[in-house]
N, C-alpha and C positions, 0 to 999 in steps of 0.2 A: 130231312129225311123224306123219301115219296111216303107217297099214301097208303101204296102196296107194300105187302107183304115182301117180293119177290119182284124184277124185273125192272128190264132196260130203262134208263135216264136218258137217252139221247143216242144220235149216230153214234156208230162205233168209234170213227173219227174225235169227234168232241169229250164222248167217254171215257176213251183214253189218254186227252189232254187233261182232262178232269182229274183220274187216276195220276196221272205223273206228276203235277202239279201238289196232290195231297200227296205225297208220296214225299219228295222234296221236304214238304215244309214239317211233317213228322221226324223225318232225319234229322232236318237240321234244329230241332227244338229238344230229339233228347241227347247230341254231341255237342262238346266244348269246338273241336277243328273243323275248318270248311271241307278241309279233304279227307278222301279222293271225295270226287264228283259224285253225287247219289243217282246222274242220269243213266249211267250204264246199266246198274241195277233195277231200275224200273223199269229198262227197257226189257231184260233178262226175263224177271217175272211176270211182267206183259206177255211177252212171249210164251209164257210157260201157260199162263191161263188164257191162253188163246189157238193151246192144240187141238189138232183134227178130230182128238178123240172124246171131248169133252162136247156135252150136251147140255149138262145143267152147272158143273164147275166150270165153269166161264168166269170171263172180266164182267158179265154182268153180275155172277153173284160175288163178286170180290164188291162190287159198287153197293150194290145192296147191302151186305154186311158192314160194308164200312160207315155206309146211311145210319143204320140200325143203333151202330156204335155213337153214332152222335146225338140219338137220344136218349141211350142210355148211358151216356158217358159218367154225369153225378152218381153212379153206384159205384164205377169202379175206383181202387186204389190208384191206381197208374195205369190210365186211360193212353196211353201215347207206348206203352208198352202191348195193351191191347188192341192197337191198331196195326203196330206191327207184328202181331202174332195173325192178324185176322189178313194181312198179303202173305205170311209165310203156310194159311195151315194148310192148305191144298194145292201149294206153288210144284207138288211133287205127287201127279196125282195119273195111276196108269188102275183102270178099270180089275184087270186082272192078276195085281198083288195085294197084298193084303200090311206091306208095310212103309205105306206114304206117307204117314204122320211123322214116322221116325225118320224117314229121309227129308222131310219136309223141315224137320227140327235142324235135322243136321246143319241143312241149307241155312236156314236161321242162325245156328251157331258161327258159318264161316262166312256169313256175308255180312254180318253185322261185328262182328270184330275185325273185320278188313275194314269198315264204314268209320269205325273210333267210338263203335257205341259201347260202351262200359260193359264190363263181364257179368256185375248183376243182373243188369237190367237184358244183357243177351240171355242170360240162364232164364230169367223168366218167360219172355216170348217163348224160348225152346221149349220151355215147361206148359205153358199155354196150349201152345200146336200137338202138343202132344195129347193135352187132356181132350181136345177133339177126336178122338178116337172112341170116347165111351161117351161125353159129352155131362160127365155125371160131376160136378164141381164138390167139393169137400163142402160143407156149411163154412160162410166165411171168407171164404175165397171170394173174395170180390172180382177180382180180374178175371178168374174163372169164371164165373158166374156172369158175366157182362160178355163176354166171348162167345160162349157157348150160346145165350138168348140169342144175341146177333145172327148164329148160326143157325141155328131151327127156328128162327122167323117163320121163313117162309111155309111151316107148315101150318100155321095161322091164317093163313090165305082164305079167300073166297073159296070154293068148291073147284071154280073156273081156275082158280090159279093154281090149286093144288091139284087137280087133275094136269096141269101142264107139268108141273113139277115132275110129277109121278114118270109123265109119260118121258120127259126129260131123262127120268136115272136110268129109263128101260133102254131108252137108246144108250146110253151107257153100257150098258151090260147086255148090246146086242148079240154078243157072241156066247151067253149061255142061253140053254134050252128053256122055253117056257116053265117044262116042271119044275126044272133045278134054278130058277129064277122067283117064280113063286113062294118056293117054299124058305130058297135066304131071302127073300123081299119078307116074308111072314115073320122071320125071325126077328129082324131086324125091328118090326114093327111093333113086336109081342114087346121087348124089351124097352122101348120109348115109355110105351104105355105102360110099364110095369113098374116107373119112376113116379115116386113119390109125388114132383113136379116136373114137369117139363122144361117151365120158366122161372129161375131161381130171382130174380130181380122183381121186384114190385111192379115196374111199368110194363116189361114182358108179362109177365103171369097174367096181369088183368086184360094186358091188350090182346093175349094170344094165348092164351090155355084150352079156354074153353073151344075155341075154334080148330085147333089144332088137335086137341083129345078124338074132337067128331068127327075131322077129316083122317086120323090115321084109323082108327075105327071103321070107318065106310072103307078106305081100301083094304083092310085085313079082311072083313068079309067079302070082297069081292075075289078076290086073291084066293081064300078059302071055301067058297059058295060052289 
């Protein structure tokens, strides 16, 4: 796992061999058949997280999350189900709908039972990708819970990272108005903070809570100032 919170592993070039290569050997560890081929598929969602419109959901935070996952891998039940929920949860990702997690799930449901991966373990990643939408895991849920930390890492960040972050969602949502961007950025913020934890897994919480608390805090007041 890097050392950051957040960001780039390497050219984009080599990142991407990186990504395809783990991508490959997660398939082929939770299916019995060789076929079809899993390359067309990572090329697919390569693809997806590598549109024009994305600023902070990039292939770098697909690499990030996927870093994250491997150190927190000992909490989750089925850690290889959590991998493939963290390439599906934002493979479906346009600034201005509000229902990407569900078509994101979908994509998960039809690309992994085309792949021969088992209808369990497809219902779970679907189920997964989906709870990244509230990011709030049930007590228990371990795969949830290993997911979602992976997810909001990066708001544990240095100051310097999470200030990139921020400014990252902003260009996301360049095409709302500052007011009306402020005030859903504020929303959005009020409710992180209003979660009991942030980070439901042991090694999350202690490595990122407290930094993450401070830094969503400093942007709601700045946002609100």
């Amino acid at each position: 796992m890097a050392d950051t919170p957040e960001g780039p592993s390497g050219p984009p070039h080599a990142r991407h061999e990186s990504l395809r290569a783990r991508w490959r050997q997660t398939v082929e560890q939770v299916r019995a058949a060789a076929e079809p081929d899993p390359g067309p598929y990572a090329e697919d969602l390569l693809g997806r997280w590598s549109e024009p419109q994305r600023r902070y959901h990039t292939a770098d935070h697909l690499d990030a999350v996927l870093g994250h996952l491997d150190a927190l891998a000992a909490h989750a039940d089925d850690i290889e189900s959590v991998r493939l929920a963290a390439w599906f949860h934002d493979a479906v990702y346009r600034p201005d709908r509000s229902e990407n997690e569900e078509r994101s799930a979908h994509l998960a449901e039809r690309a992994l039972a085309e792949l021969g991966v088992d209808p369990g373990r497809t219902a779970e990643v679907a189920r997964l990708v989906r709870l990244t939408v509230g990011h709030d895991p049930a007590p228990g849920d371990h795969n949830g819970e290993t997911l979602c930390d992976a997810d909001l890492a990066v708001l544990g960040g240095t100051p310097q990272q999470y200030a990139a972050y921020a400014a990252a969602v902003r260009e996301e949502y360049g095409f709302v108005p500052d007011d009306a961007f402020r005030a859903g950025r504020a929303d959005v913020l009020r409710r992180l903070l209003a979660l009991p934890r942030l980070f439901r897994t042991p090694l999350g919480h202690d490595r990122w809570e407290l930094l993450a608390r401070r830094n969503l805090t400093t942007e709601l007041e700045l946002l609100t100032a």
